[in-house]
C-alpha positions as CSV (number, residue, x, y, z in Angstrom):
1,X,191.0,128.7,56.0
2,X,192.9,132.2,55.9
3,X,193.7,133.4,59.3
4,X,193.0,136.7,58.1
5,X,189.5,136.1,57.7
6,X,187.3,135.7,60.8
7,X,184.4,133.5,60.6
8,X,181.5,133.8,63.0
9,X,181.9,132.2,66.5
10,X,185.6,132.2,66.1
11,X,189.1,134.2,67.5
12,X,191.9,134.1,65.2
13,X,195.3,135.6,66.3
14,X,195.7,138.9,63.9
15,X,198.5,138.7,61.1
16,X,200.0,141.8,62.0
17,X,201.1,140.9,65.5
18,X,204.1,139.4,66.2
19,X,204.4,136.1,68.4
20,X,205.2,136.9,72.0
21,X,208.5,135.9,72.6
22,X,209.5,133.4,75.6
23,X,209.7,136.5,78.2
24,X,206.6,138.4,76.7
25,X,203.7,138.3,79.0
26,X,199.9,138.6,77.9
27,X,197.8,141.2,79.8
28,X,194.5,139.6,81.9
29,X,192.4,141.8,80.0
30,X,193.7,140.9,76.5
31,X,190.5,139.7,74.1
32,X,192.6,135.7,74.0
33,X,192.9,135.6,78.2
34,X,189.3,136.9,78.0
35,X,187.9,134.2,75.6
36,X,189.6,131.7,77.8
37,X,188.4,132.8,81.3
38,X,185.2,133.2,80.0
39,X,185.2,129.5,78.4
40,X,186.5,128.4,81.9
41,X,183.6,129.7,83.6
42,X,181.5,127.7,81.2
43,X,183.0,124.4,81.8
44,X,183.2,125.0,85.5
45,X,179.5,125.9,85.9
46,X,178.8,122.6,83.3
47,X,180.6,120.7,85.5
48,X,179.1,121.5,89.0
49,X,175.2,120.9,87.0
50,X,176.5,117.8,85.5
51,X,176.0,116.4,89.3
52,X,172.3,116.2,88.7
53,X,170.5,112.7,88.0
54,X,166.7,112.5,87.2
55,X,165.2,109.7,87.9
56,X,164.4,106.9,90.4
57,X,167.1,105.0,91.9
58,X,167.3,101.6,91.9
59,X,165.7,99.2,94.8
60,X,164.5,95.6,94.2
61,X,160.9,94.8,95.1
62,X,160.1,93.0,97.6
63,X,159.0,89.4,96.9
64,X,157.2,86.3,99.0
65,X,159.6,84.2,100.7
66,X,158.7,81.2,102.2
67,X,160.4,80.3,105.5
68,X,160.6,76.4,104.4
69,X,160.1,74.4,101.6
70,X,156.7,72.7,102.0
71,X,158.4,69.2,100.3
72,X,162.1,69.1,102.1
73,X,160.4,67.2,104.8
74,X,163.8,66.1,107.2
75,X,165.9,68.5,104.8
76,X,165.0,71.9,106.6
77,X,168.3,73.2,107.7
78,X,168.2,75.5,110.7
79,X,170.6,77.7,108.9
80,X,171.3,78.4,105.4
81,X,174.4,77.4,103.7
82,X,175.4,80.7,102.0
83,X,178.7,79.6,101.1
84,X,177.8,76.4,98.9
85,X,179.5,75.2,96.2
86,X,178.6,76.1,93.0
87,X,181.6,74.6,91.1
88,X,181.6,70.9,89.8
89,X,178.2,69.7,90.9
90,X,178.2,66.7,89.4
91,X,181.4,64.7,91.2
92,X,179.2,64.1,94.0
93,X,177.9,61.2,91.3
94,X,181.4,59.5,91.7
95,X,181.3,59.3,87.9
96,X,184.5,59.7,85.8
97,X,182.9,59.3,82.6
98,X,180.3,62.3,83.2
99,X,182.9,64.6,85.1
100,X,185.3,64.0,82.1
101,X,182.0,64.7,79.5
102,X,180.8,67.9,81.4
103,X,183.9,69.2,81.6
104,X,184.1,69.0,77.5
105,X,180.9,71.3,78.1
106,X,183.0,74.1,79.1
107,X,185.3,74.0,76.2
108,X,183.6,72.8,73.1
109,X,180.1,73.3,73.7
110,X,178.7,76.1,70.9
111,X,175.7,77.3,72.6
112,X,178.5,78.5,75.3
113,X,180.7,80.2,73.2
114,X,177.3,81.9,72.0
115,X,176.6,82.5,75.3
116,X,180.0,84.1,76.2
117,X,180.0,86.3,72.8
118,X,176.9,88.1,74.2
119,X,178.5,88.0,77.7
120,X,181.4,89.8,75.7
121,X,179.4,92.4,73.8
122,X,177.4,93.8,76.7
123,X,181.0,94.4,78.5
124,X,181.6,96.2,75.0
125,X,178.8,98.1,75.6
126,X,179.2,99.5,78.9
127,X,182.5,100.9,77.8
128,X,180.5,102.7,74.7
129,X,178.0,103.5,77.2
130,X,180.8,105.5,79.4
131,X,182.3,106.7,76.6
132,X,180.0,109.5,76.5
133,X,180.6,111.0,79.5
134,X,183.8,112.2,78.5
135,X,184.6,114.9,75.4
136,X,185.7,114.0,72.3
137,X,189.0,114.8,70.4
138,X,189.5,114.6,67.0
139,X,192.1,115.9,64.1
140,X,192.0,116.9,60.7
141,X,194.3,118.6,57.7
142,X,193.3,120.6,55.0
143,X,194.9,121.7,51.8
144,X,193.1,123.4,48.7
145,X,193.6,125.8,45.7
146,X,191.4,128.1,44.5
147,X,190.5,130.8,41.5
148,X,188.4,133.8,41.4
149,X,188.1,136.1,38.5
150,X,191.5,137.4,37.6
151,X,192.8,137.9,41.2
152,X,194.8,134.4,40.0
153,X,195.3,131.6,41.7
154,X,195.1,131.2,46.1
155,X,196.0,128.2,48.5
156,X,195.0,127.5,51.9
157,X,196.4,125.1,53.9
158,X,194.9,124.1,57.9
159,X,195.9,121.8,60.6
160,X,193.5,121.5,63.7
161,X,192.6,119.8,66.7
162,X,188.7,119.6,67.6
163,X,187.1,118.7,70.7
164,X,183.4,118.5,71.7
165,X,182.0,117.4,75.0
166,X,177.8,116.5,75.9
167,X,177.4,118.1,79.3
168,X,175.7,115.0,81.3
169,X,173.4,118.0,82.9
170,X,170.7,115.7,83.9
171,X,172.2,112.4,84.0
172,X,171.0,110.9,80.6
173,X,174.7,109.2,80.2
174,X,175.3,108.1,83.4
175,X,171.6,106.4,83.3
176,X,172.6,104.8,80.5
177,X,175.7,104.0,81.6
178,X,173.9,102.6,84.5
179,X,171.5,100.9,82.0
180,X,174.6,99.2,80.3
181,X,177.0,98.0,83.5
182,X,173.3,96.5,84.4
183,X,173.0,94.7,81.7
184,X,176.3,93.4,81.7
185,X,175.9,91.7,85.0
186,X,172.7,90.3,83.5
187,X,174.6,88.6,80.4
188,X,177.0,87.3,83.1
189,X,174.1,85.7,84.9
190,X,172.5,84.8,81.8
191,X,176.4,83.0,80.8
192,X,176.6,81.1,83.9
193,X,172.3,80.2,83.2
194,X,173.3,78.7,80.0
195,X,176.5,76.7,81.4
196,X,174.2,74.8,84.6
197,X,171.6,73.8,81.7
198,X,173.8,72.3,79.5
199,X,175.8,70.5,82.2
200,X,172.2,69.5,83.4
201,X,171.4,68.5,80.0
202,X,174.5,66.5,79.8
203,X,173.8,64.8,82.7
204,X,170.3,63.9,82.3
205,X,171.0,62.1,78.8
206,X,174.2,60.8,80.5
207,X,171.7,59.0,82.9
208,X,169.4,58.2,80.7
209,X,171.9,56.8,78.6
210,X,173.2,54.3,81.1
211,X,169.9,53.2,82.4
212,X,168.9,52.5,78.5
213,X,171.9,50.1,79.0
214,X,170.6,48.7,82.4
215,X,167.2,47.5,80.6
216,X,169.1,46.3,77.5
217,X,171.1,43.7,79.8
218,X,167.7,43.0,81.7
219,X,166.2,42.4,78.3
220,X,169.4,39.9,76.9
221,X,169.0,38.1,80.5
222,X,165.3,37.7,79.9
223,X,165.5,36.7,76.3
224,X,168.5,33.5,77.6
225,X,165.4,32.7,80.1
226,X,162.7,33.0,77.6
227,X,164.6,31.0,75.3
228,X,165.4,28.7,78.1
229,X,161.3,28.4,78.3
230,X,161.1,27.6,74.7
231,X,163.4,24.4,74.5
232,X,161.2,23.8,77.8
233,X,158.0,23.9,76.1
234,X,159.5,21.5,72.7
235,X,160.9,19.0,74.9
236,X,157.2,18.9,76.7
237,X,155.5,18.8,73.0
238,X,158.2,16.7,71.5
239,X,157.4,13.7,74.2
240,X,153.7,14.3,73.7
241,X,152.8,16.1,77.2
242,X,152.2,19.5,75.8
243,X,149.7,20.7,73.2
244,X,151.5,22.8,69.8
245,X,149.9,26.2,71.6
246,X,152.9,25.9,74.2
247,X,155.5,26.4,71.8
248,X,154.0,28.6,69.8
249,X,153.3,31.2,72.9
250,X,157.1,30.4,74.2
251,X,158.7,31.3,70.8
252,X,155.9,34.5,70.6
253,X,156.9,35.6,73.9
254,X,160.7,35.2,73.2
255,X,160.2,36.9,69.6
256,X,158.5,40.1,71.8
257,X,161.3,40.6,74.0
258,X,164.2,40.5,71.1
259,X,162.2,43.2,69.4
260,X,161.8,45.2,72.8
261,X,165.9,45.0,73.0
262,X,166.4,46.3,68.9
263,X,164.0,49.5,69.9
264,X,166.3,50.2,72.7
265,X,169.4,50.6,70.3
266,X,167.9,53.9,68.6
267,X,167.0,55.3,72.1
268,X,170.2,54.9,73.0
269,X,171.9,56.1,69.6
270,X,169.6,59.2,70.3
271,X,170.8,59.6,73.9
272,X,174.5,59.0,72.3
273,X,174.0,61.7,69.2
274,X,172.4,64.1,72.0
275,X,175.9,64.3,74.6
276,X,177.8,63.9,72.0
277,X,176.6,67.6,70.4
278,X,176.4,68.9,74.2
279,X,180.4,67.8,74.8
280,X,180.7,70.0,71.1
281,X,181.6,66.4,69.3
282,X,180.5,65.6,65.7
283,X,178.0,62.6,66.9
284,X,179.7,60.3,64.0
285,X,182.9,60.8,66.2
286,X,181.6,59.7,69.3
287,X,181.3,56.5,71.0
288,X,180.2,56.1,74.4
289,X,180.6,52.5,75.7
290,X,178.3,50.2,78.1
291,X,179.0,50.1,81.8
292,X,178.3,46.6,82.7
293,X,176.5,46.4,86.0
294,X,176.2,50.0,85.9
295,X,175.4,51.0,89.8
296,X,175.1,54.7,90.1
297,X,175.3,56.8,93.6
298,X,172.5,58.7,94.3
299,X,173.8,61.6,96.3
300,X,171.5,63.6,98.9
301,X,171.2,67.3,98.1
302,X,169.8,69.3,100.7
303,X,167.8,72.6,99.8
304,X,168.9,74.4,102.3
305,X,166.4,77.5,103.0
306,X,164.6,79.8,100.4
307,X,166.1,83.1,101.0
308,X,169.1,81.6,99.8
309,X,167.4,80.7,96.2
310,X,167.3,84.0,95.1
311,X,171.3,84.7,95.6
312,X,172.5,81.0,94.0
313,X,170.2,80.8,90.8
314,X,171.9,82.9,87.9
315,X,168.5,83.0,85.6
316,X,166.5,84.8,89.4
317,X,169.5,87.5,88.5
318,X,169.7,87.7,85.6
319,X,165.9,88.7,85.8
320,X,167.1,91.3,88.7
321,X,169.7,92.7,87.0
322,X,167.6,93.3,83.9
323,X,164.7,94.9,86.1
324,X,167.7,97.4,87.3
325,X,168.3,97.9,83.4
326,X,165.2,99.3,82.8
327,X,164.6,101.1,85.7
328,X,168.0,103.3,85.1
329,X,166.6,103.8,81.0
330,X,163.2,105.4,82.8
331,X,166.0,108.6,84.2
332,X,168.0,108.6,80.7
333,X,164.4,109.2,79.0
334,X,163.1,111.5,81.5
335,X,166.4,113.5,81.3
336,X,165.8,113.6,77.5
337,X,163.1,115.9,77.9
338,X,165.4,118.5,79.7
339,X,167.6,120.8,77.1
340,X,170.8,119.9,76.4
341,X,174.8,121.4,76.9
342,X,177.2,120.5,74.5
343,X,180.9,122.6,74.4
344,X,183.3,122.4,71.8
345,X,186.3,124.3,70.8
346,X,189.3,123.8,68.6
347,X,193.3,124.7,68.0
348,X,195.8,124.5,65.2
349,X,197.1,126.4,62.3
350,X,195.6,127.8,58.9
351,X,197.2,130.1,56.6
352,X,197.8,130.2,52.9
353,X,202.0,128.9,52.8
354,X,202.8,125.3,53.7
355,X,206.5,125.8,54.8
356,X,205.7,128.8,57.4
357,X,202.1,127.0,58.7
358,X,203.4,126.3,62.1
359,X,204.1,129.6,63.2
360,X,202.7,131.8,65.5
361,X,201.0,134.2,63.1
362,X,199.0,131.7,62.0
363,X,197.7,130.0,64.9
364,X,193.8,129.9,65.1
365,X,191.3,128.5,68.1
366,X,187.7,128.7,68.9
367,X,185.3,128.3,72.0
368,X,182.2,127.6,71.4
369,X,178.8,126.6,73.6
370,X,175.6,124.9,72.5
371,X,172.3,125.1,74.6
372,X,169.6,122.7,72.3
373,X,166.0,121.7,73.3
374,X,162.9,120.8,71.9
375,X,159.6,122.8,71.9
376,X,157.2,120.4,70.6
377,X,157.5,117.3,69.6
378,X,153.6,116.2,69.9
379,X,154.2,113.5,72.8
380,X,157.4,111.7,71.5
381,X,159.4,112.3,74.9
382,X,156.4,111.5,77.4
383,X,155.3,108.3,75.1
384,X,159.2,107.5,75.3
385,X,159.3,107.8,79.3
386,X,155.7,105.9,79.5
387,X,157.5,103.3,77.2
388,X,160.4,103.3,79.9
389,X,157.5,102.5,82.8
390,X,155.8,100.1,81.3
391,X,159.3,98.0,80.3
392,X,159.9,98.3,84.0
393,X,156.4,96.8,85.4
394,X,157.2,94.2,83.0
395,X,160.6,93.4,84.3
396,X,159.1,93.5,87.8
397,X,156.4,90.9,87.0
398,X,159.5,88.7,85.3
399,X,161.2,88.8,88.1
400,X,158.8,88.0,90.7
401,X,157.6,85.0,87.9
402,X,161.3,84.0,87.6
403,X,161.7,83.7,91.8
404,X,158.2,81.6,92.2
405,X,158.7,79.5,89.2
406,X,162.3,78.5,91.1
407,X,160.2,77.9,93.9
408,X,157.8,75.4,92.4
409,X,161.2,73.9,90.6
410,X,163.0,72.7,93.6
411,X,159.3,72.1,95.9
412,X,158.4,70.1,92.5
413,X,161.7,67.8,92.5
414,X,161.9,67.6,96.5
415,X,158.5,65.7,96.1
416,X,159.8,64.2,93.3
417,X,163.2,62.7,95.0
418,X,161.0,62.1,98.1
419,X,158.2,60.1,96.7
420,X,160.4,58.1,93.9
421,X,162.5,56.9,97.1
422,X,159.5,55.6,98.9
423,X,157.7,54.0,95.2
424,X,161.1,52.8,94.7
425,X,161.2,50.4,98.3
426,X,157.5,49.5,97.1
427,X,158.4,48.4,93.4
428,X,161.2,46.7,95.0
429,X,159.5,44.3,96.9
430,X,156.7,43.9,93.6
431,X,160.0,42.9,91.9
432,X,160.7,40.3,94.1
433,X,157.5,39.1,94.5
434,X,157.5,38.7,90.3
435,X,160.5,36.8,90.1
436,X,159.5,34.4,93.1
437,X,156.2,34.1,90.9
438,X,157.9,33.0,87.7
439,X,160.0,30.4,89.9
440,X,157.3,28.8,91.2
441,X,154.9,28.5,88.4
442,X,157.2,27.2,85.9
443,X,158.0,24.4,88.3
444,X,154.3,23.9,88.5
445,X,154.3,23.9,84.4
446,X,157.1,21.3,84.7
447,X,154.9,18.9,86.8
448,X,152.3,19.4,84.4
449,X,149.7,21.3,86.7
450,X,149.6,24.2,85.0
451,X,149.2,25.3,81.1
452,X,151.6,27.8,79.5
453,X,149.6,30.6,79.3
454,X,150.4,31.0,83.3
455,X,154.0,30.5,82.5
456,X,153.8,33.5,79.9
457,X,152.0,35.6,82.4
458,X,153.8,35.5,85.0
459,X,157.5,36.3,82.9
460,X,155.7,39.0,81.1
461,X,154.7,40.4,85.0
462,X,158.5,39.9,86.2
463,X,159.9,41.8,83.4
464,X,157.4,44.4,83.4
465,X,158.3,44.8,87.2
466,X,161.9,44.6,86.5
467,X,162.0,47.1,84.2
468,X,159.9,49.7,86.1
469,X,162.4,49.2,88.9
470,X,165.4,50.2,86.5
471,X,163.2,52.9,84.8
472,X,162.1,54.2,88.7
473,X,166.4,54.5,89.1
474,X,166.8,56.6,85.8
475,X,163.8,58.9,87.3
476,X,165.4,59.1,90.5
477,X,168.8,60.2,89.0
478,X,167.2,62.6,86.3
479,X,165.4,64.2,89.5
480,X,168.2,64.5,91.9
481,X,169.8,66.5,88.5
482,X,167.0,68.4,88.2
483,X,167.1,69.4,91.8
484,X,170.6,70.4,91.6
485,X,169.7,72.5,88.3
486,X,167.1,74.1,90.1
487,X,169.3,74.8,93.5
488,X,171.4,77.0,91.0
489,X,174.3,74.7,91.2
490,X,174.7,74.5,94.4
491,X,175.0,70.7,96.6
């Protein structure tokens, strides 16, 4: 650009007037001091209506809180623990093994790292979001040669800075930035949501794992018993006391049982493949071995109160924080109906010689001011605002679904823990009963009162029983995990 020529909306310094030397003064009224003030003015009035925000501010709804939970029974605290844990859950087990396995969560688990990539894009995002409050500064150079007619050949030769700024006159950005930070405490919540599930995941398998192990060694002991029965039963045939049927049932029986212990070696390969992908493990890789006489502690976990459910589960605030979200993007789309104040200006040097480009003669600037708005646009920005409402009833009615379905969790696996413990002192005594059964009829079979068949119905009775009892345990310990899950984390 020659800085000779003046193109529209711009103030070039003229040619013909020497630079002002370091003791030269400029007058207040010269057209440069003028341009300046009157820019001033501009920025200083922008700045003073930037302090407007449309829209409503943010307040949670009110939801239904119960005073009690209607299950806790004996558990209702007169005072809620707002200071409980929410760190490592799980050692109140008094399980290496699963503290060791949980802990491989935090590291190698992929679904994690997923989960703390979007954490990581939404802080991203508030710093683009807050970006636009401020103005923009960028720089360019210029060099070109040109030909017209016979006038020969020209060259012109630029160097500028540019700013721009978006006057936030009605508090579009700083909804949005409002918008953004909101949703980046949601993706937080949403992080910390993903890393109690898998722990409870984890856990759950871990449990069921074991107990899988529990009824394998019920089922080897029963098969030694079984097979026990059988040499029983030939011994009685073999000295002509018992019919063919006997040993026929006896080896049917036993036959049953081994092929009850073989299907228990894919749940547990399942259960083995499952933790090892939840630790982040190639399942191939992994090898988890038996606990003999596994005897796990089942910890009590009080509720505590209600109110306290909404502050200590991350997906109830995640749900808040994204209500918040949409309730700022209602004032960024309001505001986007208003007109809108953009300034821009820009420095540097142009002129038609590269060696003498920095000098004062050829030093150009330019102010200028941008007032936009749209007349009609058929609906667009009142559909967009409707849009914004409606997002926010939605987020309202997640939220309030979110709090009562965390309700119904923890009231569902207080009954749960509550009823399984009293089942659990009932089966034990069925148990008993079974075993006592099975003593007393095969010494009855032995003195010949009884057939087989009573023998084979009352072992099939005892290990039924036995096995609800250990199946009872791995509910009681996939409850109490549950319960934890749905506490938030907290014990």
């Amino acid at each position: 650009m020659n800085a000779d020529k003046k193109q529209p909306g711009e103030v070039f310094v003229p040619n013909a007037k020497a630079s002002t030397g370091p003791h030269d003064t400029i007058s207040a009224f010269h057209p440069r001091s003028l341009a300046f003030i009157g820019g001033l003015k501009v920025f200083l009035l922008a700045s003073l209506l930037a302090g407007c925000t449309i829209g409503p501010n943010y307040s949670r709804p009110e939801v239904e809180t119960p005073i009690n939970y209607k299950e806790a029974g004996d558990w209702i605290v007169a005072k809620p623990a707002d200071a409980a844990p929410k760190g490592k859950w799980w050692e109140v087990f008094n399980d290496p093994v699963l503290s060791a396995l949980i802990e491989e969560v935090e590291v190698s688990n992929q679904e994690l790292r997923a989960a703390e990539a979007r954490y990581r894009s939404a802080t991203a995002s508030v710093t683009a979001a807050r970006a636009g409050l401020f103005p923009t500064l960028g720089a360019g150079a210029d060099a070109g040669r040109s030909r017209r007619g016979d006038t020969g050949n020209s060259r012109s030769y630029s160097a500028t800075l540019n700013a721009s700024w978006e006057v936030d006159l009605w508090g579009r950005i700083r909804r949005l930035v409002e918008a953004s930070r909101a949703g980046e405490e949601a993706s937080a919540a949403d992080l910390e949501s993903a890393r109690l599930s898998l722990q409870a995941e984890l856990a759950s398998n871990y449990f069921q794992l074991r107990v899988t192990d529990v009824q394998r060694e019920l089922l080897d002991d029963t098969v030694k018993a079984f097979d026990r029965g059988l040499t029983i039963a030939r011994n009685r045939y073999n000295a002509g006391v018992a019919a063919k049927v006997d040993v026929v049932q006896a080896e049917s029986q036993l036959k049953s049982v081994q092929a009850q212990a073989i299907d228990l070696e894919l749940t547990r390969a399942t259960l083995e493949h499952a933790i090892a992908v939840l630790a982040g493990e190639p399942p191939a890789a992994f090898k988890l071995d038996p606990i003999a006489k596994f005897q796990p502690r089942l910890p009590v976990v009080p509720p505590g109160l209600p109110s306290t459910l909404l502050e200590r589960r991350p997906d109830v605030a995640a749900a808040e924080r994204r209500m918040a979200a949409t309730n700022a993007r209602i004032g960024a789309s309001q505001a986007a109906v208003f007109p809108s104040l953009s300034l821009s200006g820009s420095a540097g040097f142009s002129g038609s010689s590269l060696s003498n480009l920095f000098s004062a003669p050829n030093r150009v600037w330019a102010l200028g001011v941008g007032l936009t708005g749209t007349i009609l646009d058929f609906g667009a920005r009142k559909a967009q605002v409707d849009i914004s409402r409606a997002a926010y009833d939605e987020a309202v009615a997640s939220y309030r679904q979110a709090v009562l379905q965390s309700f119904q969790e923890v009231e569902d696996n207080l009954a749960g823990l509550r009823w399984l413990a009293e089942e659990g002192v009932v089966q034990a005594d069925a148990a008993r009963l079974a075993r006592e059964s099975v003593t007393l009829t095969v010494n009855q079979y032995k003195a010949g009162t009884v057939g087989y068949v009573n023998v084979v119905q009352v072992q099939a009775t005892q290990l039924a029983e036995d096995r609800a009892t250990v199946q009872l345990l791995g509910r009681r310990l996939a409850t109490t995990v549950a319960l934890v899950r749905a506490l938030g984390g907290s014990y």
